[in-house]
Kinemage of the C-alpha trace (Angstrom):
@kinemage 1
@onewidth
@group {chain A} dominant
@subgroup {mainchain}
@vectorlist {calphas} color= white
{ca unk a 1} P 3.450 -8.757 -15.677
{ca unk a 2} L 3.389 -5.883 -13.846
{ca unk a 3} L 5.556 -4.507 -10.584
{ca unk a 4} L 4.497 -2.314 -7.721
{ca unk a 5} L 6.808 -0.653 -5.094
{ca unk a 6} L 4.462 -0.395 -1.455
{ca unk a 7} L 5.731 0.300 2.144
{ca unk a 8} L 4.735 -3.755 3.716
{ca unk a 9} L 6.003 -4.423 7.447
{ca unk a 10} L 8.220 -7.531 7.346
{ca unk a 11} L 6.847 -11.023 6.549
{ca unk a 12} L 7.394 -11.912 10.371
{ca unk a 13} L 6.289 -8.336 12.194
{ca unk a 14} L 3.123 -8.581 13.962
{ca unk a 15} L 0.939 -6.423 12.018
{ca unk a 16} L 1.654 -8.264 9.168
{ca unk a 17} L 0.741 -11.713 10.764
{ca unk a 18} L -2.739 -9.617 11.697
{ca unk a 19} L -3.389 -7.989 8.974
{ca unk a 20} L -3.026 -11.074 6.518
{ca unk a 21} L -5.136 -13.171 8.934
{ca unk a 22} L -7.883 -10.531 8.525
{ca unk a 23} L -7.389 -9.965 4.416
{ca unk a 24} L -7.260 -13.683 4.556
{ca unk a 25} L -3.717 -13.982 2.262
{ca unk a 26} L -0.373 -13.777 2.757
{ca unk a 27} L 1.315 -11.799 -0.175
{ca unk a 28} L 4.881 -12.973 1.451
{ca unk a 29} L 3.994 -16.828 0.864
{ca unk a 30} L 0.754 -16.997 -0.927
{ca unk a 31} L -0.813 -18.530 2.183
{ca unk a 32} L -4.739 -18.370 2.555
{ca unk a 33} L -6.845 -18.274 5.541
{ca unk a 34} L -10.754 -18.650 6.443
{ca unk a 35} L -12.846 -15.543 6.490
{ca unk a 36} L -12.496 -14.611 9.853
{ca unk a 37} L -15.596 -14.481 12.128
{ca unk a 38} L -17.095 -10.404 13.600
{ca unk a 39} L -19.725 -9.632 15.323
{ca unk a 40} L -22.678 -7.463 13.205
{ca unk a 41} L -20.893 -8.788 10.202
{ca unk a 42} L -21.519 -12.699 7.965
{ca unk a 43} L -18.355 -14.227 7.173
{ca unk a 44} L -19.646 -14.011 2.979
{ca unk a 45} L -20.117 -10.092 4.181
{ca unk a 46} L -16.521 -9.893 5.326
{ca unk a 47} L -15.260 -11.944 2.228
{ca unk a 48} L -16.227 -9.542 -0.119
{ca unk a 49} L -15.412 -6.291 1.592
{ca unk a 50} L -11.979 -7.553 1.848
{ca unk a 51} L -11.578 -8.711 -1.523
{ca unk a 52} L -10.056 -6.104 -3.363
{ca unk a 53} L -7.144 -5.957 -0.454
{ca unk a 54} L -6.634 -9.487 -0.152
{ca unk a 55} L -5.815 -9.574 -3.743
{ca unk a 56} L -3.196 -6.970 -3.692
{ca unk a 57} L -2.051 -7.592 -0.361
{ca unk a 58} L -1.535 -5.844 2.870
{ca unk a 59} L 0.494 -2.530 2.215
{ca unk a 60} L 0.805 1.009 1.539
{ca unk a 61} L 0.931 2.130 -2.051
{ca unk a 62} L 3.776 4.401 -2.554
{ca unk a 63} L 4.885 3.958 -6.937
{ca unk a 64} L 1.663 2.056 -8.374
{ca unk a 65} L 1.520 -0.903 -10.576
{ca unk a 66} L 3.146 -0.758 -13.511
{ca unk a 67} L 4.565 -2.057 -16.451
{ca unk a 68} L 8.567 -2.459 -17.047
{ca unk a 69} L 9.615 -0.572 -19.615
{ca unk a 70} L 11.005 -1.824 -22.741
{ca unk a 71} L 14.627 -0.846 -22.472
{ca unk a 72} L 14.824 -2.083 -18.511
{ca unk a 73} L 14.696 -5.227 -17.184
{ca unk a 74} L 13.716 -7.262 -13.664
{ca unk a 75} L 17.517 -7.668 -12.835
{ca unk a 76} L 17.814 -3.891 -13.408
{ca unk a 77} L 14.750 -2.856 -11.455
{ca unk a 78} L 15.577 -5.068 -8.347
{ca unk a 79} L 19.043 -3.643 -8.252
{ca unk a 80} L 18.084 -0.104 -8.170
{ca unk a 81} L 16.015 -1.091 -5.228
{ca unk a 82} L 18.533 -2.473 -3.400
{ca unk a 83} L 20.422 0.743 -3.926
{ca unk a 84} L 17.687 2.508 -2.819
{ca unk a 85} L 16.841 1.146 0.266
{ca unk a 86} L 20.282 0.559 0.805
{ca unk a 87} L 20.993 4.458 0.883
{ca unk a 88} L 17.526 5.408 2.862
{ca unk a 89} L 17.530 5.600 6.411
{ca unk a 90} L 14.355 3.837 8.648
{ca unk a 91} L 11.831 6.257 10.214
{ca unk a 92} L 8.812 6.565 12.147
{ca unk a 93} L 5.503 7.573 11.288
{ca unk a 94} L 4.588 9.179 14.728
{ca unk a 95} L 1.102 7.848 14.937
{ca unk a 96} L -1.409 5.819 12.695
{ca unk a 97} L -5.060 5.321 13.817
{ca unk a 98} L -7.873 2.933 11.733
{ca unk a 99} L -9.138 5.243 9.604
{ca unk a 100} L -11.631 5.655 6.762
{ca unk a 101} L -10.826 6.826 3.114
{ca unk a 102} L -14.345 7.601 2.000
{ca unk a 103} L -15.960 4.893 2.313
{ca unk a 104} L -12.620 2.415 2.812
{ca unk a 105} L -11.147 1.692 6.170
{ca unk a 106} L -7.420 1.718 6.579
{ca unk a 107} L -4.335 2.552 8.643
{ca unk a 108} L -3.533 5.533 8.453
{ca unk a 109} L -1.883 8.631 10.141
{ca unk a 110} L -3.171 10.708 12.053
{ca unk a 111} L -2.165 14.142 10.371
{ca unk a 112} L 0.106 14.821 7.316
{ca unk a 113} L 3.554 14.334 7.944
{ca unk a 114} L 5.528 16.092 5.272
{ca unk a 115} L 8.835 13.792 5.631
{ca unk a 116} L 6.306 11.055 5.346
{ca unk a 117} L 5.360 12.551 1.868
{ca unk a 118} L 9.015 13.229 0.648
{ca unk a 119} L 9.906 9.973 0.967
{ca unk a 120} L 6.805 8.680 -1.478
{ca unk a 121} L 7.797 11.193 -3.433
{ca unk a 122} L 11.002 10.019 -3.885
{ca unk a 123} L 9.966 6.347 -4.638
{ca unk a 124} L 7.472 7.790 -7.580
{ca unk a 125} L 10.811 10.193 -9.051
{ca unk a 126} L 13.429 7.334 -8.830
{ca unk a 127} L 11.572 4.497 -10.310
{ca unk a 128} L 9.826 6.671 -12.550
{ca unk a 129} L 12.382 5.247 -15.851
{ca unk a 130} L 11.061 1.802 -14.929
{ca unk a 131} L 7.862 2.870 -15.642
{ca unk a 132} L 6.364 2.124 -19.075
{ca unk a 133} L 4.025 4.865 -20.371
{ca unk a 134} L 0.045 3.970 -19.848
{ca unk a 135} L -1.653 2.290 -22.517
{ca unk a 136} L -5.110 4.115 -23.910
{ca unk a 137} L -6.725 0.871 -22.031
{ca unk a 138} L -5.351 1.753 -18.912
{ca unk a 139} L -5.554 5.645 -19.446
{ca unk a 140} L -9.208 5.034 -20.073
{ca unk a 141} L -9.668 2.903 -17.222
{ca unk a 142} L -9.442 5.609 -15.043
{ca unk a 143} L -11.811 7.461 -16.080
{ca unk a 144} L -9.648 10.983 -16.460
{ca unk a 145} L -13.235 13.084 -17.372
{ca unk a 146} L -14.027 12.723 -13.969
{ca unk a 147} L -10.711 13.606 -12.316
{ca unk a 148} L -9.575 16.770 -11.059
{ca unk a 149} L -7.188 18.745 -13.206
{ca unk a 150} L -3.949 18.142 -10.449
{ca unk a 151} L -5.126 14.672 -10.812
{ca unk a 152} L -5.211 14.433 -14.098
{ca unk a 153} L -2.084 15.553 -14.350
{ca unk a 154} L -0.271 13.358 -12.411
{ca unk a 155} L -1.846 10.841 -14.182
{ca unk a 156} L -0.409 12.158 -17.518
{ca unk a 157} L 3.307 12.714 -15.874
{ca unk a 158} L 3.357 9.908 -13.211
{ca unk a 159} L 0.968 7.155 -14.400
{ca unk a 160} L -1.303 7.150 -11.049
{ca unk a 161} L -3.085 10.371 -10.065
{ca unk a 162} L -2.416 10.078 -6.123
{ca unk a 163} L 1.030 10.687 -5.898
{ca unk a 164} L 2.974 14.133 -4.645
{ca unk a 165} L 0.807 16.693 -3.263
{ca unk a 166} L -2.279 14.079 -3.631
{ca unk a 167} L -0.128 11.217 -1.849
{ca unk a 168} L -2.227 9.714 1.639
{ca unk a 169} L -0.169 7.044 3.345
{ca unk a 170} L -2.608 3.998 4.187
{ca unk a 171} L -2.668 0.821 4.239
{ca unk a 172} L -6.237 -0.784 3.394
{ca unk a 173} L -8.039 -2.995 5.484
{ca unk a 174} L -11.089 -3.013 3.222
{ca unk a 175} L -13.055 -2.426 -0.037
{ca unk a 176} L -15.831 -0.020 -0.260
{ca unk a 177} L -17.758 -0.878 2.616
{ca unk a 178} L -21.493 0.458 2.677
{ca unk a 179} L -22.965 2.449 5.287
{ca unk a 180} L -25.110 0.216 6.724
{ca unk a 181} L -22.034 -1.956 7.963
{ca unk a 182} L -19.574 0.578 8.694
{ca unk a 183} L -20.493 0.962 12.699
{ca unk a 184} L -20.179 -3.288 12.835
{ca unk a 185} L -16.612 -3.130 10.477
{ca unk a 186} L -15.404 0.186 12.772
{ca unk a 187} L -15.811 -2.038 16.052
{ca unk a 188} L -14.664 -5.048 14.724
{ca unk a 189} L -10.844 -3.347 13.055
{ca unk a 190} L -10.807 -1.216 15.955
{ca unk a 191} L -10.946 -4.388 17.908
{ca unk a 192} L -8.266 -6.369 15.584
{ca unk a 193} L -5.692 -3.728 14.946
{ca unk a 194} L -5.978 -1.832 18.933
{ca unk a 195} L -2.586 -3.323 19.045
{ca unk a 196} L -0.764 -0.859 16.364
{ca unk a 197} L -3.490 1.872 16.091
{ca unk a 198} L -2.859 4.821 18.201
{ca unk a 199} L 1.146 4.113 18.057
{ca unk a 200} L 3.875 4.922 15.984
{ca unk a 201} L 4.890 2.879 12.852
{ca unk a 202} L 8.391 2.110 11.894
{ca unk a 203} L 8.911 2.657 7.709
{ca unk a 204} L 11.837 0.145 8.020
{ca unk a 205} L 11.535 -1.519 4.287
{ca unk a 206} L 10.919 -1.126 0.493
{ca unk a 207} L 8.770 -3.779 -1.081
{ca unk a 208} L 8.517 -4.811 -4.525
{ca unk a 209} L 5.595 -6.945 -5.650
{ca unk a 210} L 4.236 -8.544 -8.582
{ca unk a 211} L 1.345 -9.400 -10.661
{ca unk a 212} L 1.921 -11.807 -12.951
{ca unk a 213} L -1.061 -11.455 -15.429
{ca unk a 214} L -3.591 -8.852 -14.822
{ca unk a 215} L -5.804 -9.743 -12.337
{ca unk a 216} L -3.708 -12.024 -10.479
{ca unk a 217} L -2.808 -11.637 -7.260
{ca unk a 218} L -0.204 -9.372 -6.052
{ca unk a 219} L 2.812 -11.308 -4.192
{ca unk a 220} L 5.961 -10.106 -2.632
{ca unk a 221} L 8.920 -10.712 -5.018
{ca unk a 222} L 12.080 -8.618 -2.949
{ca unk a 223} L 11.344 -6.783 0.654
{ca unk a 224} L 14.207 -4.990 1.103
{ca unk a 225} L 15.153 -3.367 4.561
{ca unk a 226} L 15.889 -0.010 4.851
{ca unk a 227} L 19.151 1.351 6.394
{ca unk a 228} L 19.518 0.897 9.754
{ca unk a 229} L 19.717 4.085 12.161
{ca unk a 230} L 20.641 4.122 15.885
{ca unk a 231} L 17.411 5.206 17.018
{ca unk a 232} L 14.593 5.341 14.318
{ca unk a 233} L 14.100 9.373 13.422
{ca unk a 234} L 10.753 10.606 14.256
{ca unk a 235} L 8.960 12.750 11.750
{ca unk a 236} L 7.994 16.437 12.401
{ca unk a 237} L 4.408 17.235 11.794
């Protein structure tokens, strides 16, 4: 088994309801739904570009999947993030646009907000005894001779190498998705998410999900709500 802290809107908020009826799952209730129709684009097309999201479910990464280490346990780990989100207030990312990540489409926002990063930051630091170290399988599997040294590093001290300075907020909308269908999949989630792209986006909860053998999906197991603020803070760029 392994657990996963992301940034997921609430099981009821709009953009999840949109978002799992285009990934085609529900991580919240393990609901499926039929490959959704596009113009420029075959349902089988869309199937398999959203794959690799619809397995892990809609969210933003923020501590990676891991597994618990041996002197913790799944009572502990949920408890710490209660405390957690208990003791963090709700914020706003000022703006998120549909964006692409190479060759992956996403939300994302639309600049680097550094409050945005601190709090990621502090998910990796605080969860980071939870962690159990890498195995030589799963060191291996990401293929460290090609990474940068910074990556590499974080890989080595953090288990994932996109965390800290190398930490982008998004929140995937597809797998790799080749050139020749990017104008048709641009349109088509520009279309779909015009409701919460160029808008702010409320970090109000902490989620922590599971996969319960290794290529199973990934399913909500606690969303936790952060702590409640008067009037959500807006980040400064």
């Amino acid at each position: 088994m392994r657990y996963a802290l992301y940034f997921s809107p609430a099981e009821t908020n709009p953009l999840t309801k949109a978002a799992t009826q285009w990934l085609g799952r529900d991580a919240f209730t393990g609901e499926t739904f039929p490959t959704p129709e596009a113009d420029g684009l075959a349902r089988d097309t869309i199937h398999e570009l959203t794959a690799d999201p619809r397995r892990y479910g809609f969210h933003a990464t923020l501590k990676a999947p891991f597994e618990l280490h041996p002197d913790q346990t799944e009572a502990q780990l949920v408890a710490a993030v209660e405390r957690f989100a208990a003791d963090t207030p709700a914020f706003d990312i000022p703006n998120v646009i549909v964006g692409q990540l190479g060759r992956f489409f996403a939300l994302v926002p639309d600049t680097v907000y550094p409050d945005l990063q601190h709090f990621a930051a502090r998910v990796v630091e605080e969860f980071e005894s939870f962690r159990a170290p890498l195995s030589d399988a799963d060191i291996a599997r990401r293929k460290p001779e090609t990474m940068s040294a910074t990556h590499r590093a974080n890989l080595d001290r953090w288990g994932y190498p996109y965390v800290m300075d190398e930490f982008r907020f998004h929140m995937t909308l597809t797998g790799q998705v080749p050139p020749e269908y990017a104008p048709a999949m641009r349109e088509e989630l520009d279309r779909r998410f015009s409701e919460f792209a160029n808008a702010p986006l409320t970090i109000d909860g902490l989620a922590l999900f599971i996969e319960t053998e290794r290529g199973a999906p990934f399913t909500v197991h606690r969303w936790l709500p952060l702590a409640p603020v008067s009037e959500n803070r807006k980040i400064a760029s």
